[in-house]
C-alpha positions as a Markdown table, in Angstrom:
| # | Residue | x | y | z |
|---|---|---|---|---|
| 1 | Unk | 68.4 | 100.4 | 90.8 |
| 2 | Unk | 70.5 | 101.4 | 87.8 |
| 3 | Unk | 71.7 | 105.0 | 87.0 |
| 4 | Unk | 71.8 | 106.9 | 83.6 |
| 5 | Unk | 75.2 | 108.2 | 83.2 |
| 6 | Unk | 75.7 | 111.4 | 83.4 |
| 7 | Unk | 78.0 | 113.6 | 81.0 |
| 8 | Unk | 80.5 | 115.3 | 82.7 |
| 9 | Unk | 83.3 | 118.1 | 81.6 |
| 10 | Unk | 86.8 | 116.5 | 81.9 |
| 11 | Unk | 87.9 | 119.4 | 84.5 |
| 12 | Unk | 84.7 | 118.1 | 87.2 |
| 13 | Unk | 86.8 | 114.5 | 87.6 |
| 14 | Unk | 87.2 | 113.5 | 90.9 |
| 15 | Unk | 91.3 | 114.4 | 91.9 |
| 16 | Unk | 92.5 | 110.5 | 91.6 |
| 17 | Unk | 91.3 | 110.5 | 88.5 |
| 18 | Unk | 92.9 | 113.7 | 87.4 |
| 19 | Unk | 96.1 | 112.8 | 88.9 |
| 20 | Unk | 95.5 | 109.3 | 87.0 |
| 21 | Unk | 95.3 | 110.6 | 83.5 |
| 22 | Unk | 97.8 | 113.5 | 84.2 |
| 23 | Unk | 100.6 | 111.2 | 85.4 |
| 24 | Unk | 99.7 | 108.8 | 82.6 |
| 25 | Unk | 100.1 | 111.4 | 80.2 |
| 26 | Unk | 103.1 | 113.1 | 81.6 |
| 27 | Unk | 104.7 | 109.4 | 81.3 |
| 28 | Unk | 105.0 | 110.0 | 85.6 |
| 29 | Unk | 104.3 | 106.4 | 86.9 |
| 30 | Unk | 105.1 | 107.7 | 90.3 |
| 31 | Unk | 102.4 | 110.3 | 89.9 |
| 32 | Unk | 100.0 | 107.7 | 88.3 |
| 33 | Unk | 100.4 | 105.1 | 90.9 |
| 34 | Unk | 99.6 | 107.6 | 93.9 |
| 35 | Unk | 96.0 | 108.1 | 92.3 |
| 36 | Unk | 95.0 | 103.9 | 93.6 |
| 37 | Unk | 93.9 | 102.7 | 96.4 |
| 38 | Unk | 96.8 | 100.4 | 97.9 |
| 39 | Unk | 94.8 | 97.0 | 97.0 |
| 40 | Unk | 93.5 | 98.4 | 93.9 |
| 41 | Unk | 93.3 | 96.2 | 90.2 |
| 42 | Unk | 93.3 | 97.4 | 87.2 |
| 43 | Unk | 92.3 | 95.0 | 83.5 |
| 44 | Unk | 93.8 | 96.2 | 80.7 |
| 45 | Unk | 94.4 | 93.9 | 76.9 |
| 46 | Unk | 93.1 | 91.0 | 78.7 |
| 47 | Unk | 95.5 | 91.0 | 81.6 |
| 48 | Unk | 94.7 | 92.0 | 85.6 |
| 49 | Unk | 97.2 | 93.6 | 88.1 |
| 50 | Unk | 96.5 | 93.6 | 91.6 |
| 51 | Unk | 98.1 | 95.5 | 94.1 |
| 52 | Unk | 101.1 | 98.8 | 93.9 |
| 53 | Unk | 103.7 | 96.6 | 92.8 |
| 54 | Unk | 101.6 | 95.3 | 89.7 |
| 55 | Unk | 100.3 | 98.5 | 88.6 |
| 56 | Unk | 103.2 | 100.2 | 89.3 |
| 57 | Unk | 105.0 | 97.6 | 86.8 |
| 58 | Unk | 102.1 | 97.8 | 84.5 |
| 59 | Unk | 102.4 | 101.8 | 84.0 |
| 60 | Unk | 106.2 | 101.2 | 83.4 |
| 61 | Unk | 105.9 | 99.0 | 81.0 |
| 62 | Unk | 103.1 | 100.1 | 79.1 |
| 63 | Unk | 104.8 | 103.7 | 78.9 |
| 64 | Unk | 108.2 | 102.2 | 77.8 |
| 65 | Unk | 106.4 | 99.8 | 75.4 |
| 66 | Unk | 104.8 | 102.7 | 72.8 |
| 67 | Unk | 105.3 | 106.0 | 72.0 |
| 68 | Unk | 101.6 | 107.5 | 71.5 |
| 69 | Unk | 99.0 | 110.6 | 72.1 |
| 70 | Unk | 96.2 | 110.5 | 74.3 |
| 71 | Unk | 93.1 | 112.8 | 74.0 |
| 72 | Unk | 90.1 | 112.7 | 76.5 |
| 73 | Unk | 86.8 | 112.6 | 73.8 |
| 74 | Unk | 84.6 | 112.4 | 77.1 |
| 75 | Unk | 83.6 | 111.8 | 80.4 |
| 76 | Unk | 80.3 | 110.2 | 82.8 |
| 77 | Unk | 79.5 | 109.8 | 85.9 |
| 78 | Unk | 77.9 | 106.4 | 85.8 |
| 79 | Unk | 77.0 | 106.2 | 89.6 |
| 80 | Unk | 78.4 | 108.3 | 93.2 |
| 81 | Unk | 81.9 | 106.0 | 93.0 |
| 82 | Unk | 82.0 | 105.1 | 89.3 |
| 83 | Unk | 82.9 | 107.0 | 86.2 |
| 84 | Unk | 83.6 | 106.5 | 82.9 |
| 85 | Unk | 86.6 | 108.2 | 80.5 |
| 86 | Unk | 87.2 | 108.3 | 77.2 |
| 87 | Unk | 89.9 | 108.4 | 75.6 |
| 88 | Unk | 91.2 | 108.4 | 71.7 |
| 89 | Unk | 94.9 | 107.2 | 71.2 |
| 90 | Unk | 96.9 | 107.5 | 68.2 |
| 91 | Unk | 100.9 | 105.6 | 68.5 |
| 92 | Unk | 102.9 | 103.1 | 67.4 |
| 93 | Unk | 101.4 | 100.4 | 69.1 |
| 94 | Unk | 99.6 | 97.7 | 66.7 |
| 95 | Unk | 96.8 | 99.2 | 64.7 |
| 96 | Unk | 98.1 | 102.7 | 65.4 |
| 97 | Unk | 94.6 | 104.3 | 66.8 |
| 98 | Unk | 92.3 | 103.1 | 69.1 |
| 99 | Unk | 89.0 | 104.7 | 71.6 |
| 100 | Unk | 89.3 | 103.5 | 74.9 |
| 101 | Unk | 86.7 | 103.4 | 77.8 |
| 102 | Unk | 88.5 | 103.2 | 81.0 |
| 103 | Unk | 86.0 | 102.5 | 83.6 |
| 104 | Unk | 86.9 | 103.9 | 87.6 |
| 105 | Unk | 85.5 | 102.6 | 90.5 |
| 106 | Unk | 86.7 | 104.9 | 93.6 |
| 107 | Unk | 86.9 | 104.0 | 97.2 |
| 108 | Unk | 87.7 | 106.6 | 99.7 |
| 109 | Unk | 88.7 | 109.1 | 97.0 |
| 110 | Unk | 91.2 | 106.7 | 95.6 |
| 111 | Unk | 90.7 | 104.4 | 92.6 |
| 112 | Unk | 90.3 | 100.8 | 93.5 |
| 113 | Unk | 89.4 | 99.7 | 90.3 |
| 114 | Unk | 90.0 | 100.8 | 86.4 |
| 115 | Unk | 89.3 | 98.4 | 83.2 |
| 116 | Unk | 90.1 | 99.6 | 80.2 |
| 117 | Unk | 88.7 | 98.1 | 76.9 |
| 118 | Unk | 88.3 | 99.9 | 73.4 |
């Protein structure tokens, strides 16, 4: 059976994802990492990471790599474990703007999955 998404106001996130985004955009990887689930993946440009260690280097990385703004354009609630952000970000990465969907899957409260693709 599939679901309609429902639109959602930012603030009505479940916690991991707010602590997610937050930690994200505070550049806090330690406070971004505590937000997955301890076998959790996450796809982002192509690439997989599997497991703390993996995102934990991923976040790292990607928030050495580029300086750059993030601004939540939206959220859904695509199903009872699944949600949808978006996100518009503007940096110094190639291109210099982009929209992103980033796509959460939530076991137990934590997030166990998260793809991001523009």
């Amino acid at each position: 059976m599939t679901q309609n998404p429902t639109s959602l106001n930012p603030t009505d996130l479940p916690e991991a994802i707010t602590r997610y985004l937050t930690g994200r955009a505070d550049k806090n990887v330690s406070a971004a990492t505590s937000a997955f689930a301890p076998h959790a993946t996450v796809t982002d440009d192509g690439h997989t990471y599997e497991g703390a260690e993996a995102i934990t280097r991923w976040l790292g990385q990607t928030d050495t790599e580029y300086t750059y703004t993030t601004t939540l354009t939206g959220a859904e609630r695509d199903a009872p474990d699944r949600y949808t952000v978006h996100q518009h970000l503007e940096g110094n990465f190639p291109g210099g703007k982009v929209d992103l969907r980033c796509r959460f899957v939530l076991t137990h409260g934590l997030i166990s999955e998260l793809s991001i693709a523009p």
